[in-house]
C-alpha positions as CSV (number, residue, x, y, z in Angstrom):
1,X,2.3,-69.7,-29.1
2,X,-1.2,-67.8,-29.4
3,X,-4.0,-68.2,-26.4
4,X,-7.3,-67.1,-26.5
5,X,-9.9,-67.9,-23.6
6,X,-11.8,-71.4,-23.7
7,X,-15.1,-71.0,-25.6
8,X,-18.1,-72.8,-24.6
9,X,-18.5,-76.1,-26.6
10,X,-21.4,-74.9,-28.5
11,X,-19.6,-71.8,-29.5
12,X,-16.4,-74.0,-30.7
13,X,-18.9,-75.8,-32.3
14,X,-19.8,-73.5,-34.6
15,X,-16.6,-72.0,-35.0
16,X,-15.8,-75.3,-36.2
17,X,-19.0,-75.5,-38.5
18,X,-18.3,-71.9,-40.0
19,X,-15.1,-72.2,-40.8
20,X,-14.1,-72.6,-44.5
21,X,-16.0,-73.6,-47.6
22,X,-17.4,-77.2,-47.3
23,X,-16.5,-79.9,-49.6
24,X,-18.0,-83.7,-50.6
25,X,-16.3,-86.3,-48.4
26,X,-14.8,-88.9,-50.3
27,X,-11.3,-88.0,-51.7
28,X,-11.6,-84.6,-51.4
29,X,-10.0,-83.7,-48.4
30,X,-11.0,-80.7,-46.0
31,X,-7.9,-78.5,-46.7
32,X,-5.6,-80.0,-49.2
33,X,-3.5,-83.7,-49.6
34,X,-0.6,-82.3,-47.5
35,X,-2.8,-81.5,-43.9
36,X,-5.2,-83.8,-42.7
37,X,-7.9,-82.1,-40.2
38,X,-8.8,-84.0,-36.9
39,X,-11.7,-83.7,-35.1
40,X,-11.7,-84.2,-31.3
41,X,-13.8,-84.3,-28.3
42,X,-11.6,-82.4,-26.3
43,X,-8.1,-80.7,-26.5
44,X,-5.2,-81.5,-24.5
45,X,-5.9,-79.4,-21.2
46,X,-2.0,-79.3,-20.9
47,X,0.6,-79.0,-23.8
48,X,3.8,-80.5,-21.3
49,X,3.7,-84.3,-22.1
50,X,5.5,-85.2,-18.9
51,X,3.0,-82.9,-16.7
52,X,-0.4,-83.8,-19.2
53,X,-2.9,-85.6,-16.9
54,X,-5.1,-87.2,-19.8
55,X,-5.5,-89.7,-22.3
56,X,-6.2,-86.5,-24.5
57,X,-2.7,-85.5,-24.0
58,X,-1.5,-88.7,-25.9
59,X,-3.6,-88.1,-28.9
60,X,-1.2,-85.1,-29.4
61,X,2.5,-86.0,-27.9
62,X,2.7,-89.0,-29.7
63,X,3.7,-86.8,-32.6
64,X,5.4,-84.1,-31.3
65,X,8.0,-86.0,-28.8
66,X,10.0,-89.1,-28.9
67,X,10.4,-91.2,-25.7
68,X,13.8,-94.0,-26.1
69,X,11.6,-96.9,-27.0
70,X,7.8,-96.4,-28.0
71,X,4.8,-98.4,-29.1
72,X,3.8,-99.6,-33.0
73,X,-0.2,-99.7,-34.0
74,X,-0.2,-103.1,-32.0
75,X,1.5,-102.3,-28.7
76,X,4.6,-103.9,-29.7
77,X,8.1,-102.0,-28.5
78,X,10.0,-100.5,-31.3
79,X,13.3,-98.5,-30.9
80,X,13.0,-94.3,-31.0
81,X,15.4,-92.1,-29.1
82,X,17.0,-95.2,-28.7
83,X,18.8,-97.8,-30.8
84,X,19.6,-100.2,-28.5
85,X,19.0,-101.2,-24.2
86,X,20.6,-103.5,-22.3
87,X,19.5,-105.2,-18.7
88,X,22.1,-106.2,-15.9
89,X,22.2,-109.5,-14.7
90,X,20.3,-108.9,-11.5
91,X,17.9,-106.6,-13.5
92,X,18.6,-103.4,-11.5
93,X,20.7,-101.3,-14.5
94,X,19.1,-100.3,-17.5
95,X,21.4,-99.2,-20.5
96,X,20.5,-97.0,-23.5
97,X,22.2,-96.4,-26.4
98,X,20.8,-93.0,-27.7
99,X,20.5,-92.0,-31.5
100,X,23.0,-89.8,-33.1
101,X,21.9,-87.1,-35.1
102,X,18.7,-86.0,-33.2
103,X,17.6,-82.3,-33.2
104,X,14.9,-80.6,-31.1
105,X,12.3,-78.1,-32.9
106,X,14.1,-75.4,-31.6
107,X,17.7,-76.6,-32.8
108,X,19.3,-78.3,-30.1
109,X,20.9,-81.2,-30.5
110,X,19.4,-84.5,-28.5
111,X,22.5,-85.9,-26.1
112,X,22.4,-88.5,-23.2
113,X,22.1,-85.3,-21.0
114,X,18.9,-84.7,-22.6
115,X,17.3,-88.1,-21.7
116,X,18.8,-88.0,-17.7
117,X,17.1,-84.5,-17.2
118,X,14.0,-86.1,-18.5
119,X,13.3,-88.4,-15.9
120,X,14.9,-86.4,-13.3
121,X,12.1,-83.8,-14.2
122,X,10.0,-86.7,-14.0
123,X,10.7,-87.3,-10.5
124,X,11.0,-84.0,-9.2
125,X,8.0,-83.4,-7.0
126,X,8.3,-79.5,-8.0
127,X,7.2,-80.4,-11.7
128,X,3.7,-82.3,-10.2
129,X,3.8,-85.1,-13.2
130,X,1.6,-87.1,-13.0
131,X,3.7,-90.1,-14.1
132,X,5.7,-89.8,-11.3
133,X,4.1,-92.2,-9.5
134,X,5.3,-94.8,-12.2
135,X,9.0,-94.4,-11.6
136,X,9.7,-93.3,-8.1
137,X,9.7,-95.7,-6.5
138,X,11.8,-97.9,-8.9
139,X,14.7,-95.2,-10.4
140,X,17.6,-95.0,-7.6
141,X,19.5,-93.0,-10.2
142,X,20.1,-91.8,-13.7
143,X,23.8,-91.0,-15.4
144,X,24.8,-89.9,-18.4
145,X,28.6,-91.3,-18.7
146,X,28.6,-89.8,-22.2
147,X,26.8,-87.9,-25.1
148,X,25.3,-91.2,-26.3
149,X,24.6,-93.2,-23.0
150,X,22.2,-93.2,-20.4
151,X,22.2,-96.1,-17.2
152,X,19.3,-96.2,-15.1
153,X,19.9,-98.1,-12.4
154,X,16.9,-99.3,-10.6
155,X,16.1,-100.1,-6.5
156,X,14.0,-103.2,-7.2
157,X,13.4,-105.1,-10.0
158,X,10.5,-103.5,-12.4
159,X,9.3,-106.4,-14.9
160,X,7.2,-103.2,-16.8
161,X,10.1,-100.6,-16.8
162,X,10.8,-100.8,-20.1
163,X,7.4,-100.3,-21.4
164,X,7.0,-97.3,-18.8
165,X,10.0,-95.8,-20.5
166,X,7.9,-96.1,-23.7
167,X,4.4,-94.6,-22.4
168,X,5.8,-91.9,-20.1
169,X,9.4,-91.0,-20.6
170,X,8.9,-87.7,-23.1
171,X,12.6,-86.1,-23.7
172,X,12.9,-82.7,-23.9
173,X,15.6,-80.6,-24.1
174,X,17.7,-80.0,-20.9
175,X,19.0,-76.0,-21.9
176,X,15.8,-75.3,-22.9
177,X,13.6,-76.5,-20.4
178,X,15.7,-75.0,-17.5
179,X,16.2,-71.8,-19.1
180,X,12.4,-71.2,-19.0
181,X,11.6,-71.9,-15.1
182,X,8.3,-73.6,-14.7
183,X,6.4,-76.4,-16.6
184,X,3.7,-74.1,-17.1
185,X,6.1,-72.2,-19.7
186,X,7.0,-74.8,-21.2
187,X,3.4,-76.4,-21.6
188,X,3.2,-72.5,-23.5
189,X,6.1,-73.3,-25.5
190,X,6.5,-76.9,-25.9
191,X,9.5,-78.3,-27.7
192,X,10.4,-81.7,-28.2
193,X,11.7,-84.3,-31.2
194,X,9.0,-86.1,-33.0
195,X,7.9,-85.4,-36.6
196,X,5.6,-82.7,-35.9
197,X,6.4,-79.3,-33.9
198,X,3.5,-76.9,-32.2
199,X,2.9,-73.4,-34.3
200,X,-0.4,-72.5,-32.7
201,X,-2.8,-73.4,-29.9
202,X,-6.3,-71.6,-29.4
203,X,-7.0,-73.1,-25.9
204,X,-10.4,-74.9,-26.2
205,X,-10.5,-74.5,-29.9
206,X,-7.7,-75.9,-32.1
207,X,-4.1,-77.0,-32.1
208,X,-1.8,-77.2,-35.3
209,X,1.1,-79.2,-36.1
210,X,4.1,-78.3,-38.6
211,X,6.2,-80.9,-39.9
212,X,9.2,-80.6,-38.1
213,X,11.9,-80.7,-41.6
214,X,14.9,-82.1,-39.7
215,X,13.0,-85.2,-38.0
216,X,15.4,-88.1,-37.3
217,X,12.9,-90.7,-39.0
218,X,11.1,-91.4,-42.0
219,X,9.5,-87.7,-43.1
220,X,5.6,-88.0,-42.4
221,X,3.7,-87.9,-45.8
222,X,1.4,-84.9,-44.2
223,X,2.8,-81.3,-43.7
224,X,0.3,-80.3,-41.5
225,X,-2.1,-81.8,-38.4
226,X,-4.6,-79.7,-37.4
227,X,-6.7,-80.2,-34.5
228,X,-10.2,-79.3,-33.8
229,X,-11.7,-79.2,-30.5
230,X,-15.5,-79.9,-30.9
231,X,-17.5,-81.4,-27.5
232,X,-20.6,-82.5,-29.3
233,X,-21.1,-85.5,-31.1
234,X,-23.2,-84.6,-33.1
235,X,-21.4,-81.9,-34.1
236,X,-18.1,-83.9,-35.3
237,X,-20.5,-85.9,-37.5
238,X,-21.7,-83.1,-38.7
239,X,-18.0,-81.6,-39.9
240,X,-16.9,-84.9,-41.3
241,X,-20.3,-85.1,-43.6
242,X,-19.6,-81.2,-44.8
243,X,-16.0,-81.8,-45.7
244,X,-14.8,-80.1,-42.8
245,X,-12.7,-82.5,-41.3
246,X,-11.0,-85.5,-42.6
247,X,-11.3,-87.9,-39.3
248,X,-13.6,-87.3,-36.8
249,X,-12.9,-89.2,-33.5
250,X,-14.9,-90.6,-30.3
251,X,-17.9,-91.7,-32.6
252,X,-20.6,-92.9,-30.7
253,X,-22.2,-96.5,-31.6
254,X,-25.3,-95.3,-33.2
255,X,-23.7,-93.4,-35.4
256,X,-21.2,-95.8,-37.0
257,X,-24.1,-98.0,-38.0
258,X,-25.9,-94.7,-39.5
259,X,-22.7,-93.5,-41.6
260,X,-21.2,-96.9,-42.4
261,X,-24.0,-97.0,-45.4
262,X,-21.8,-93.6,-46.7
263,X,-19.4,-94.7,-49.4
264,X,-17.3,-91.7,-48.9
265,X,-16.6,-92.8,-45.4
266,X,-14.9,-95.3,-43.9
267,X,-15.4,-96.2,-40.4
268,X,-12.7,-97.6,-37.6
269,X,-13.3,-99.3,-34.6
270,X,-10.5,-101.1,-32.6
271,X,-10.6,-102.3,-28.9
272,X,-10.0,-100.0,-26.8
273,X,-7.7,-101.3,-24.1
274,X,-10.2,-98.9,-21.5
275,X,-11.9,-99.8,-18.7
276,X,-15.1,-97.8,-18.0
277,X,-15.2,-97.5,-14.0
278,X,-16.4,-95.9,-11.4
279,X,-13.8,-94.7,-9.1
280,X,-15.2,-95.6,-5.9
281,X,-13.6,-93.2,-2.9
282,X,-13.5,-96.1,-0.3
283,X,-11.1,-95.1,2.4
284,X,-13.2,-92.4,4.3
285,X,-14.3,-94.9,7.4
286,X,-17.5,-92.8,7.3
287,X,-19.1,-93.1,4.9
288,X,-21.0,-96.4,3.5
289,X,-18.7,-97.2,0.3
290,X,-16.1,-98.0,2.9
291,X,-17.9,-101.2,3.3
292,X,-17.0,-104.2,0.8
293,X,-20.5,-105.1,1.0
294,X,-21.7,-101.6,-0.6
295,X,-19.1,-101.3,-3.0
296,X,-19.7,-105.2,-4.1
297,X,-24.1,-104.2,-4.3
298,X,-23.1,-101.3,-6.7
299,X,-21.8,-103.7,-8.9
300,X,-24.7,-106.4,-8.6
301,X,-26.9,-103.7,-9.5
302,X,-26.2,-102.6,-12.6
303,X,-27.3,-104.5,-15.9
304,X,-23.8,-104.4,-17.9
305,X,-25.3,-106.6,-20.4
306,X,-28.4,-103.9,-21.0
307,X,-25.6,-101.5,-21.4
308,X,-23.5,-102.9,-23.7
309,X,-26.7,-103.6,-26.2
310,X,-28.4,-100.2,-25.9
311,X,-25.8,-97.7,-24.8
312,X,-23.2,-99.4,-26.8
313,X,-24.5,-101.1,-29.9
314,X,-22.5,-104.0,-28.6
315,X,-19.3,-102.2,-29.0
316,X,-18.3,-103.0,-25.8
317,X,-17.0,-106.2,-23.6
318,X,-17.7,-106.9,-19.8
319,X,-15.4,-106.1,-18.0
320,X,-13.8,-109.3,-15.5
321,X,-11.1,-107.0,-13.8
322,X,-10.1,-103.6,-14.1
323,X,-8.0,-104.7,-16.8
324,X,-9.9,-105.1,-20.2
325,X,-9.3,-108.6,-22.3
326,X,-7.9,-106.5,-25.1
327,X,-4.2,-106.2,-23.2
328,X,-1.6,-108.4,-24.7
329,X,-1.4,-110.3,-21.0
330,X,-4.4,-112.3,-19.7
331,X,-4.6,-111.4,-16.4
332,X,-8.6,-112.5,-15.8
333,X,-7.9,-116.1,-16.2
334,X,-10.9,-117.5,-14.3
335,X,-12.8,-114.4,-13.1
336,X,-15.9,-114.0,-14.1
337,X,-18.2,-110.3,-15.0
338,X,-20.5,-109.5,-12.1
339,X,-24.0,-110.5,-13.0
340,X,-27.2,-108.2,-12.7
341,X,-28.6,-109.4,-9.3
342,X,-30.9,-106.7,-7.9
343,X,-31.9,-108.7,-5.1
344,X,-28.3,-109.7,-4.3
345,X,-27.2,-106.3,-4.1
346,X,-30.4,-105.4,-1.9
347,X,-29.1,-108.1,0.6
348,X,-25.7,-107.0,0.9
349,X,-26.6,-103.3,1.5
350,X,-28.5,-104.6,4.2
351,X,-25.5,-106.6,5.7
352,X,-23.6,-103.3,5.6
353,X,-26.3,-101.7,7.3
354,X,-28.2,-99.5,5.3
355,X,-31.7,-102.0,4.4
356,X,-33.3,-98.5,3.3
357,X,-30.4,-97.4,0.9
358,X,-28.3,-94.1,1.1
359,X,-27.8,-91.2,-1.3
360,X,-24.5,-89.8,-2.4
361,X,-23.5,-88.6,-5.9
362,X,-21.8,-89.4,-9.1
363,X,-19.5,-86.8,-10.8
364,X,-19.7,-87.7,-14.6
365,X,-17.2,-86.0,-17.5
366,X,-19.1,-84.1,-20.7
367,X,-18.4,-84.6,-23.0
368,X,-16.6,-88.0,-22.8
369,X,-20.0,-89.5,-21.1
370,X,-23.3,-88.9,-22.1
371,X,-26.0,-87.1,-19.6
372,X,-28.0,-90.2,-20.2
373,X,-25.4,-92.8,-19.8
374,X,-24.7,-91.4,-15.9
375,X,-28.5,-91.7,-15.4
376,X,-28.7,-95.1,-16.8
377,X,-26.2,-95.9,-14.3
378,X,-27.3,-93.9,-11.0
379,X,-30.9,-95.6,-11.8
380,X,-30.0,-98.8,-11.3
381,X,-28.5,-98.0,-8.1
382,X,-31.7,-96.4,-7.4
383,X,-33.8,-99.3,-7.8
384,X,-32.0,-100.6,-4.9
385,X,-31.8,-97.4,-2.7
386,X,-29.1,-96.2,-3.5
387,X,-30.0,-92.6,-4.6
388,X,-27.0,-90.8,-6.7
389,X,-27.3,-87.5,-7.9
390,X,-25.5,-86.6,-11.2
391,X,-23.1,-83.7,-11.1
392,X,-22.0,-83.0,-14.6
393,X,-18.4,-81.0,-15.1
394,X,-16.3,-80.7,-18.1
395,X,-13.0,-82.9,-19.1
396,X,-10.4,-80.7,-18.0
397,X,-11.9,-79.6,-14.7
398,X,-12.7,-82.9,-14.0
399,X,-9.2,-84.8,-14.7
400,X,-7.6,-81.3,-12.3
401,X,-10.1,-83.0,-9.5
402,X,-9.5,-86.5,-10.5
403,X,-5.8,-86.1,-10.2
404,X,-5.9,-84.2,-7.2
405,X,-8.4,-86.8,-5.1
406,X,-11.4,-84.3,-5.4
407,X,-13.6,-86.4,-7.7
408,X,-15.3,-88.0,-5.0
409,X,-17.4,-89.9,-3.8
410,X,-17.6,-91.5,-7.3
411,X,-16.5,-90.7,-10.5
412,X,-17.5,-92.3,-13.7
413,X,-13.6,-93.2,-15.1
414,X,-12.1,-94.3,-18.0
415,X,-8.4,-94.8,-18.3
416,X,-6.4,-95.2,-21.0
417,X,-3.8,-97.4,-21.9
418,X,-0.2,-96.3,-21.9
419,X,2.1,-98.7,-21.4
420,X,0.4,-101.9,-22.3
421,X,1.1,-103.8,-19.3
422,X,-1.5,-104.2,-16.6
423,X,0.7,-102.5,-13.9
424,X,-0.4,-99.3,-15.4
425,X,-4.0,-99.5,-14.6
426,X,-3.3,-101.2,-11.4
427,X,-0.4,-99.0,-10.5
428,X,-3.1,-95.6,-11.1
429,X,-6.0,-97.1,-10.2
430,X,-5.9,-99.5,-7.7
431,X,-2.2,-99.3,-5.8
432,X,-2.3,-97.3,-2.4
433,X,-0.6,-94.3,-3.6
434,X,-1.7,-93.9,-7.4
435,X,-3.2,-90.9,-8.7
436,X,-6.4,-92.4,-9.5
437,X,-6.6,-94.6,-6.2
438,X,-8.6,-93.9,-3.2
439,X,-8.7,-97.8,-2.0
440,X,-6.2,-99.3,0.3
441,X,-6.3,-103.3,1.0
442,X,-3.1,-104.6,2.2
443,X,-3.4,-108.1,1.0
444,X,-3.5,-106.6,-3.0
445,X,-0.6,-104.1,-1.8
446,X,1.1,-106.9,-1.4
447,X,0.7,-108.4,-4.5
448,X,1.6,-105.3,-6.5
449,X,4.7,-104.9,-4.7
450,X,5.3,-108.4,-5.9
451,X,4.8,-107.7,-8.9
452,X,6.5,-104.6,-10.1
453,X,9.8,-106.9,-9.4
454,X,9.3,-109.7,-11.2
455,X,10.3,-109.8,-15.2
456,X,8.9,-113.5,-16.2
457,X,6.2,-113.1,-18.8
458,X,4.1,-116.1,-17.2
459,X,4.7,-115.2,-13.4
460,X,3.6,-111.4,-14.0
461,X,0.0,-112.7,-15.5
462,X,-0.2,-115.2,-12.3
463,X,0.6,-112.6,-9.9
464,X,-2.0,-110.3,-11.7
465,X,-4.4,-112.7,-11.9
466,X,-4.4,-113.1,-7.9
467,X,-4.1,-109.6,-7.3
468,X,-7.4,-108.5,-9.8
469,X,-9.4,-111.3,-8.2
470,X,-8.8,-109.9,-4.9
471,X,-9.7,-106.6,-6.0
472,X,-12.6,-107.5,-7.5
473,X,-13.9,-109.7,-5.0
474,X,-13.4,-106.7,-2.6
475,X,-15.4,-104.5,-4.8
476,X,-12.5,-102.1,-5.3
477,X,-14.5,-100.1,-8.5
478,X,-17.8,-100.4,-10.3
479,X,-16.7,-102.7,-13.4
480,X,-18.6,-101.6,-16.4
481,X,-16.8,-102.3,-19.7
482,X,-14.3,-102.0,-22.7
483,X,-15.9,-100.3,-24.8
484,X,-14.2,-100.1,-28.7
485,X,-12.5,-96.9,-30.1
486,X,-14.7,-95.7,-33.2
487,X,-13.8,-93.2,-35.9
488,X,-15.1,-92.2,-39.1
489,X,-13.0,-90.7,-41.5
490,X,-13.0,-89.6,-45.1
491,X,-12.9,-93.1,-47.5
492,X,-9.6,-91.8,-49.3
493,X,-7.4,-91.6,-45.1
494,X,-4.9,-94.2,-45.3
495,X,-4.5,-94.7,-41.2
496,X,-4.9,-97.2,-38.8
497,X,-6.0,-96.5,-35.2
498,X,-3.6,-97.9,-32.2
499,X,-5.2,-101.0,-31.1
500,X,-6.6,-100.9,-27.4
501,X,-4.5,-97.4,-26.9
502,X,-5.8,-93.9,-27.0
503,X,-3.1,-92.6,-28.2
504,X,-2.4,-90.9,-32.3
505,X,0.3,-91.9,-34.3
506,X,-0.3,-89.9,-37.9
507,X,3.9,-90.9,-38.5
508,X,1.9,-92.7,-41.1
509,X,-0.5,-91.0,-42.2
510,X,-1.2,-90.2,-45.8
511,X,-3.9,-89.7,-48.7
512,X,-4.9,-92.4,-51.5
């Protein structure tokens, strides 16, 4: 595994712009018809899937490990490292009937053992996963009776834990694992059992793929993924119209419309299942966002509609709840986007006790949000007194703050969806002790402890519906929007994005 130092992005940039001779988009693919060359925003920050604290992670694990059930391009649940579950009675035991015939990149062969060390790694406090929070409180224990069984059995009901087993539960090898000490070596040396295996990572730069040759599934039609790590825009535009990629990713709006008139391109934009947020640090008692009536006069001030229409190109829905319409559930049944009510949110900061306003700041992530989208924002608020100053820091510092409470006082958030099921969001975001939560009511505690055990399709949205109103109505984060997912690759790409999920799946992938 090669490491060099991060590069600033304009350097990557034109690294990036440099490299290689530069072909005509439109069937003629930036390398050759066996590797397909992806351009993104941002690399991984961390190569462990189980430790990896952003949606950028997904965009790479999802084809370099297996988890025992995962998702199709809908969000539908599809059999992997496992061929078969089965639920107890009482819901509590969980029982997994793991494919025969699995190897690791490095040889090994997948067994039951495999799969129990996985979650127990999850759980381990030592490892600092950040999907920890997700299972443990729910996993009383893991066995492996046998090579090709694993029971989980369960303190409480969990009506999601299925589709958490799907988004989080990344297998990796048991021998190997222990034998190197720390996650840190492994996130040097990653190993796992997907289609694709790591042969080289330039930190900040690029990361490429291999097909791995003894895959348990179908063989991928591509050899080779390779990765490019390129902050600007601009810049990934740029690439794609020289023939230096073949799919460029995170497009913004305005240039969709512009290359859509390309023939040799083909754009792609799908829902993305991610609400934009701010994180709102609401549980210091001294400072004013502790008060419903500030949090709730954030919201009132800002034009979503405006947003959506200039920022977005109306690539983007209201959000009702923190969870966006695009998830399979309807949880917002009834709740309503807040409206743009200037005067409204003046009264209610005067209700809290600040008539004159009260400055604070905004910590914003380049290059995932535009400089000029944070302003848009922080002058609304500023229209009613509330004066936010921008502070600007890149994706991977910021997601080592935002995981470790340090993002504060608020933090311009997106979150991406893993499991779809709305317990994910609510169970990062909104829950007393998630990762992304610094908001504590009792009354929607309550609710998502009532509804982590319940499995009824029907009762789950109810619950949820309940519990977002509440949350909403408490002014629990700065709703914004879904925006969609938009890429732009070359017109001869036969792929389709994951519908409201952040993750890549190139299992698929192939040329024309």
């Amino acid at each position: 595994m090669k490491a060099v130092l991060r590069m600033t992005g304009a350097a990557a940039a034109c690294l990036m712009l440099s490299a290689g001779p530069a072909h005509a988009v439109g069937g003629k693919p930036a390398v050759d018809r066996q590797t397909l060359v992806v351009a993104l925003a941002s690399g991984p920050g961390n190569l462990d899937p189980q430790v990896a604290p952003s949606v950028d992670s997904a965009k790479y694990a999802w084809n370099v490990f297996d988890t025992p059930y995962g998702f199709d391009v809908k969000g539908n649940l599809e059999p992997r490292l496992a061929t078969a579950y089965k639920i107890s009675e009482d819901g509590l035991v969980f029982t997994f009937t793991i494919r025969k015939g699995v190897r690791f990149h490095n040889g090994d062969s997948l067994s039951a053992r495999d799969v129990k060390y996985s979650l127990e790694r999850i759980l381990d406090p030592a490892t600092k996963s950040t999907r920890r929070p997700f299972f443990v409180n729910a996993v009383e224990s893991v066995q492996a009776p046998d090579d090709g069984t694993v029971v989980i059995r369960l303190r409480r009901k969990d009506g999601a834990f299925l589709n958490k087993v799907a988004g989080y539960l990344y297998v990796v090898p048991e021998a190997y694992t222990r034998g190197l000490g720390s996650p840190e070596a492994f996130a040097r040396q990653p190993v796992g059992t997907g289609p694709y295996r790591v042969v080289s990572y330039q930190i900040g730069q690029s990361l490429e793929l291999q097909r791995f040759a003894q895959f348990w599934g179908e063989a991928p039609k591509v050899n080779r993924i390779v990765y490019r790590f390129v902050p600007e825009a601009s810049s990934r535009v740029n690439a794609l119209l020289a023939g230096e990629i073949d799919l460029a990713t995170d497009i913004a709006p305005t240039e969709v419309e512009r290359l859509q008139a390309n023939p040799g391109l083909r754009s792609l934009s799908v829902p993305g299942g991610s609400p934009v947020f701010v994180r709102v640090y609401a549980n210091d008692p001294k400072t004013p966002l502790s008060k419903p009536q500030v949090r709730l006069a954030l919201n009132y001030a800002i034009d979503k509609d405006a947003l959506i229409k200039n920022v977005f190109r109306g690539r983007a829905a209201p959000l009702r709840s923190h969870i966006p319409d695009s998830y399979p559930t309807d949880p917002n049944k009834g709740l309503k986007p807040f409206a743009y009510d200037p005067a409204l949110a003046r009264r209610l900061l005067a209700e809290a006790g600040y008539p004159q306003g009260f400055s604070t700041s905004l910590m914003c992530t380049t290059p995932t949000f535009e400089r000029a989208f944070c302003e848009a924002i922080a002058a609304y608020w500023a229209q009613v007194g509330v004066k936010a100053q921008i502070r600007l820091i890149e994706s991977t510092a910021s997601n080592r703050l935002n995981n470790t409470h340090q993002s504060g006082p608020l933090f311009l958030s997106h979150f991406g969806n893993a499991i779809y099921d709305p317990i994910h969001v609510v169970g990062g975001s909104i829950a007393r002790d998630g990762t992304w939560a610094d908001y504590d009511n009792p009354a929607v505690q309550a609710l998502v402890d009532e509804v982590e055990g319940v499995n009824d399709p029907a009762r789950r949205t109810e619950i949820f519906n309940r519990l977002l109103k509440l949350a909403r109505d408490d002014g629990q984060a700065v709703l914004i929007a879904e925006p969609q997912l938009n890429y732009v690759a070359d017109s001869a790409l036969q792929w389709s994005p994951q519908v409201a999920g952040w993750s890549f799946n190139f299992r698929q992938v192939t040329w024309k």
